[in-house]
Backbone bond lengths (Angstrom), bond angles and torsions (degrees), N, CA, C in turn:
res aa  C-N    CA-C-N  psi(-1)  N-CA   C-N-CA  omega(-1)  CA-C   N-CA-C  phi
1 X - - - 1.440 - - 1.528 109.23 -
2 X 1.769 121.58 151.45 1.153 96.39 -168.69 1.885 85.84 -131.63
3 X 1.359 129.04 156.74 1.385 132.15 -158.30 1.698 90.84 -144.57
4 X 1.350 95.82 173.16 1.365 117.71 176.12 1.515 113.90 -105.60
5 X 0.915 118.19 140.19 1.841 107.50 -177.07 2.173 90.47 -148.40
6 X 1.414 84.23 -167.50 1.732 82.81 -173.46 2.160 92.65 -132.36
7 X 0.632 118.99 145.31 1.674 148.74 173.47 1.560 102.93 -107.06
8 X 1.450 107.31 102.82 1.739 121.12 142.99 1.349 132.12 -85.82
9 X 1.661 92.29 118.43 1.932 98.05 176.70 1.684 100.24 -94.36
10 X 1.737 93.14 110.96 1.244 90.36 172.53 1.852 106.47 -107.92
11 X 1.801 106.55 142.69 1.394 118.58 175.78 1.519 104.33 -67.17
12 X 1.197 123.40 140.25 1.409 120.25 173.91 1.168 127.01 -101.26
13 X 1.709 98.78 -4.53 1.460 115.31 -173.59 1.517 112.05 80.32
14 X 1.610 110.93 -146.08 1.258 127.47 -169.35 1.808 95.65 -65.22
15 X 1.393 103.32 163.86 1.766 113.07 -176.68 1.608 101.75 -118.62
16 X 1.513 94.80 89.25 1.109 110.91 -174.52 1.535 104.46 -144.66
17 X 1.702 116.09 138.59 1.390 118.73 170.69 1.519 108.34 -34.08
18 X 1.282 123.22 146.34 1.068 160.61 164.70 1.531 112.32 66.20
19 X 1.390 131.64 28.60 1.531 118.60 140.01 1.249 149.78 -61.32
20 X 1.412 108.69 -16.08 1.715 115.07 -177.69 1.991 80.75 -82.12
21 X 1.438 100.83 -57.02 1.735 81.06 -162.74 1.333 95.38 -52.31
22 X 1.216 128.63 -94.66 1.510 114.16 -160.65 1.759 126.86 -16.78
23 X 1.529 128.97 -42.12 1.332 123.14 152.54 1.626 112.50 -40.17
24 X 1.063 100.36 -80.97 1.421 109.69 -174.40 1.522 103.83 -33.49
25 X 1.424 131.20 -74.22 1.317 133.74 -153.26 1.496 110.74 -59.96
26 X 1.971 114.90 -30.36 2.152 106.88 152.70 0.952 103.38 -61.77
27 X 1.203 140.33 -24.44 2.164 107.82 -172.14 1.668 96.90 -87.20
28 X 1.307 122.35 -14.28 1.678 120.23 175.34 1.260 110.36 -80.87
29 X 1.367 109.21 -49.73 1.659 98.08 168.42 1.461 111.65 -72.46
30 X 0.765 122.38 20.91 1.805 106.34 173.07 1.474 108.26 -131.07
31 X 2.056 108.93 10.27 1.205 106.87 151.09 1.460 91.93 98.60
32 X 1.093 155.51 13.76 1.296 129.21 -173.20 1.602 105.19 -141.68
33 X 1.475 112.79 131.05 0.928 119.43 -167.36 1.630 117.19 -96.53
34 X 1.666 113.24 115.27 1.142 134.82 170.19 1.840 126.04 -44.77
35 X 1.114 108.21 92.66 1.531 121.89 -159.55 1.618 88.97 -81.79
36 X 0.856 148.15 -55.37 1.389 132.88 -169.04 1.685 112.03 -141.74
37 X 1.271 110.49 -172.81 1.853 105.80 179.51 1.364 87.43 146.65
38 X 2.154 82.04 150.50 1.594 99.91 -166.60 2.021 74.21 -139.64
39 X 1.754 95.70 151.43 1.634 85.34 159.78 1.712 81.04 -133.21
40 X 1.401 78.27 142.33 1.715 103.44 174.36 1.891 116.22 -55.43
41 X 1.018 111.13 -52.04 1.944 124.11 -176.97 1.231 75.98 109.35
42 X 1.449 153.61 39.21 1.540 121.31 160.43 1.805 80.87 -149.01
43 X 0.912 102.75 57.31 1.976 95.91 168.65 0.969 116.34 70.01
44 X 1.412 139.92 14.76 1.680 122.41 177.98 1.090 107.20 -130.71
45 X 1.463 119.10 127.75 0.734 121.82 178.88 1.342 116.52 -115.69
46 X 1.804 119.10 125.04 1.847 118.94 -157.09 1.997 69.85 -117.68
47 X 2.012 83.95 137.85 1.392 110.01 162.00 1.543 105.70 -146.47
48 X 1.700 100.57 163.75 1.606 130.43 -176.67 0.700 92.80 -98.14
49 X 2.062 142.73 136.90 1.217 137.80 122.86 1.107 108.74 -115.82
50 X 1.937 115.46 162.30 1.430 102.65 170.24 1.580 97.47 -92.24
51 X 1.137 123.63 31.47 1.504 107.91 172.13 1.800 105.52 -151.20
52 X 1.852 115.06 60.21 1.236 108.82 179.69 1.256 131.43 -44.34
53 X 1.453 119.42 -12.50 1.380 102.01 -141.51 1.889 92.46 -109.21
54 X 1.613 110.42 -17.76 1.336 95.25 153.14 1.528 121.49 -93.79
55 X 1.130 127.62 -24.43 1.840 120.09 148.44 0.846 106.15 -13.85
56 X 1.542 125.33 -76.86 1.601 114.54 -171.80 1.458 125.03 -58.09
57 X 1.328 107.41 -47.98 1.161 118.25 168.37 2.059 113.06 -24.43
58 X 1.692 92.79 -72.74 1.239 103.01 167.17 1.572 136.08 -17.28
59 X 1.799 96.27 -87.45 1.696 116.64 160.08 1.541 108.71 -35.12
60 X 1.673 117.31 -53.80 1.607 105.00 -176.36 1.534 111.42 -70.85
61 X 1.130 122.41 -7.87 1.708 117.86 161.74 1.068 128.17 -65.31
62 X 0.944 109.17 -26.66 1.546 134.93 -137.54 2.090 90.16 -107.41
63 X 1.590 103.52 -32.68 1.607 84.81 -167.92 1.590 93.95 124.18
64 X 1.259 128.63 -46.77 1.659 120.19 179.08 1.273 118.04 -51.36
65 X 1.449 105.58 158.28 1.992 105.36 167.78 1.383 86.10 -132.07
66 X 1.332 91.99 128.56 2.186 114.54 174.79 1.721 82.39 -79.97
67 X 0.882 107.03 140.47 1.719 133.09 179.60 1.373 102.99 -81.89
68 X 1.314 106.55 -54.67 1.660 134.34 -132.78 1.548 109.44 -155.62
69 X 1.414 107.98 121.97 1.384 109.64 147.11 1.674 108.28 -116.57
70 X 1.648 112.14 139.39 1.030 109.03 159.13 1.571 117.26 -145.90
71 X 1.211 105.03 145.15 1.727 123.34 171.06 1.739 107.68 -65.31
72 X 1.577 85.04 115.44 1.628 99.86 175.22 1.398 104.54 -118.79
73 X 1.574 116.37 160.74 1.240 128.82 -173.53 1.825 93.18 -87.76
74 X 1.103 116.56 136.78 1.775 113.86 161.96 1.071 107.77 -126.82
75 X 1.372 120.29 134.59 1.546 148.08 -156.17 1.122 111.43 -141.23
76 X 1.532 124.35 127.53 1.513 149.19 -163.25 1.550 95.14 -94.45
77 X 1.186 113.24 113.49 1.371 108.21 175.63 1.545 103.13 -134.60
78 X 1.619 109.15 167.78 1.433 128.02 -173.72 1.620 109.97 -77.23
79 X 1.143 128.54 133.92 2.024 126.90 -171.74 1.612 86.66 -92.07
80 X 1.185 123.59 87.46 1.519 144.49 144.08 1.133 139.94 -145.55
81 X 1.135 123.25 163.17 1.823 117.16 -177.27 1.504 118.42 -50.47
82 X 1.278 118.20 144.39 1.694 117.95 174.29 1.612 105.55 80.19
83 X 1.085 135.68 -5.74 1.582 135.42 175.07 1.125 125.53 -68.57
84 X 1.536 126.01 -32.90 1.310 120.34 -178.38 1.657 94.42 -111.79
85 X 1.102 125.85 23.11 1.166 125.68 -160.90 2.021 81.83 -119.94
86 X 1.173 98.07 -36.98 1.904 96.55 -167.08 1.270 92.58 -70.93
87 X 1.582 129.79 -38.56 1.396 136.94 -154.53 1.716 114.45 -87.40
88 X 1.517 100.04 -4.86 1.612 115.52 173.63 1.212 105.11 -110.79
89 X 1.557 145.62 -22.83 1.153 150.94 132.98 1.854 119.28 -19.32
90 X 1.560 79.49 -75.18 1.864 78.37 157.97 1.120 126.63 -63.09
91 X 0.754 135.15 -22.76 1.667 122.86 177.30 1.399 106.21 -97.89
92 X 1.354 115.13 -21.59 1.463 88.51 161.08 1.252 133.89 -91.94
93 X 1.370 114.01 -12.69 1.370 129.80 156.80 1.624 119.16 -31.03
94 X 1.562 95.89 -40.09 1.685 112.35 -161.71 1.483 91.78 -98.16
95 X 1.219 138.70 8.68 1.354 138.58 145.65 1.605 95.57 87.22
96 X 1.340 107.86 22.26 2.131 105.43 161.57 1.203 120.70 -98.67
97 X 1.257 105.09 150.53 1.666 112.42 177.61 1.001 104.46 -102.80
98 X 1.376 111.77 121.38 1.642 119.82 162.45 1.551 119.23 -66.26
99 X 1.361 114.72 122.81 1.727 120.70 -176.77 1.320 97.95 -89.05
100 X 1.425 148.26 -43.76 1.531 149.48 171.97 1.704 117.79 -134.57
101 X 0.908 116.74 158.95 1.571 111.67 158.04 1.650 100.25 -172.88
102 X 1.507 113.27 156.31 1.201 138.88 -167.48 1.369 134.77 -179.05
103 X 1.544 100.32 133.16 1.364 88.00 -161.28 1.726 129.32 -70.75
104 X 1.105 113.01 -170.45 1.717 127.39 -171.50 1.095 109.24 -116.77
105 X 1.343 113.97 160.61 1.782 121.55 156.60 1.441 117.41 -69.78
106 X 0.723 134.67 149.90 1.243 119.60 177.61 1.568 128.78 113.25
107 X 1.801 102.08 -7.57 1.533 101.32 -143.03 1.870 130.18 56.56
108 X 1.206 112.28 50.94 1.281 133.09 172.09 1.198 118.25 -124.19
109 X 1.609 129.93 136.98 1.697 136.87 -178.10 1.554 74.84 -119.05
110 X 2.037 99.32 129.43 1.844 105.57 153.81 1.958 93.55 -97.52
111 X 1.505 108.69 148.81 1.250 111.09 157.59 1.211 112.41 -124.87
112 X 1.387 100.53 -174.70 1.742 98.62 -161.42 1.350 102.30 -164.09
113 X 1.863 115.31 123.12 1.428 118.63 -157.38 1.564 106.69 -126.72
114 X 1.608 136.58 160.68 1.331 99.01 148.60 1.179 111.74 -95.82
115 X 1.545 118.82 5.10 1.766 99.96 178.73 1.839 88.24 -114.49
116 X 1.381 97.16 93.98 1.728 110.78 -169.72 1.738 91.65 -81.25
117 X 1.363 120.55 -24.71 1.851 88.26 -173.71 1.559 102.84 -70.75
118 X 1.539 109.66 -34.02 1.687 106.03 -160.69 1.686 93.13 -71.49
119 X 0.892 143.89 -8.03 1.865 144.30 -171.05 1.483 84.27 -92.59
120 X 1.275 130.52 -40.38 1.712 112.00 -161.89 1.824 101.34 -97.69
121 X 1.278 109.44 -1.65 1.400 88.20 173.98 1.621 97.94 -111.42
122 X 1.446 112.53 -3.72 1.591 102.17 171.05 1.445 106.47 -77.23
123 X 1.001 111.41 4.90 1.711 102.34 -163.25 1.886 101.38 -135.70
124 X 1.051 117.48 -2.19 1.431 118.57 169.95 1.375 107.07 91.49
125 X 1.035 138.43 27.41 1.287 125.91 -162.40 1.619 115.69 -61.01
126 X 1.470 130.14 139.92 1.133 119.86 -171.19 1.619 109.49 -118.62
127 X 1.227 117.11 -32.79 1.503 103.75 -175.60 2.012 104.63 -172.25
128 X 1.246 109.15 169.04 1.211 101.34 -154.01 1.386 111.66 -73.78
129 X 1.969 145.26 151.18 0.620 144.40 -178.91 1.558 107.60 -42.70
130 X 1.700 134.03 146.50 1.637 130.20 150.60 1.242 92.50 -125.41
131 X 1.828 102.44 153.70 1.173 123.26 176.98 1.756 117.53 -76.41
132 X 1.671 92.69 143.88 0.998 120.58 -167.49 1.508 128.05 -97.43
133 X 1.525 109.26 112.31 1.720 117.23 -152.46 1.822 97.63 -79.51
């Protein structure tokens, strides 16, 4: 099944030991558990929650600036060879460029487009991401 969810680009600031933990450790104290995340090596840090809107909250307590929110497609896929490989096929088939993607817990890939309607109808999208207990 494939859902809608939201992707935070968080700034990490200066590139210095211990900023991802410190990001990371406000969205733990504020209770919410980080379903996926990629850090770039140049300060950004993109995360999954099922509850963005205090994530941000969080990170902006904390001292972060979210750059970016963006709507990614999330897709339930099978943990075997050729799977995320069929699921980039399709989308490129459908003539989109993927701007990020990464995987999930769960067996889930979030992607991330700027032409996000043509990514959700290359990919079936059916209904909006809900959080996950």
């Amino acid at each position: 099944m494939q859902t809608i969810g939201k992707d935070l680009a968080i700034d990490l600031g200066q590139d210095r030991p211990g900023m991802l933990a410190k990001a990371t450790e406000a969205i733990a104290k504020a209770g919410i558990n980080i379903d996926g995340f990629c850090e770039t090596g140049q300060g950004i840090l993109h995360i999954f929650t099922s509850d963005p809107v205090e994530a941000r909250r969080a990170v902006e307590s904390a001292g972060f600036k979210v750059r970016e929110e963006h709507d990614v497609v999330v897709v339930d896929v099978e943990d075997r060879p050729g799977t995320a490989a069929r699921l980039f096929r399709q989308v490129a088939g459908a003539e989109v460029n993927v701007d990020f993607a990464y995987s999930l817990a769960s067996s889930r890939i979030a992607v991330g487009s700027k032409d996000f309607a043509k990514l959700k109808e290359a990919l079936r999208v059916e209904a909006p991401a809900t959080a996950r207990t």
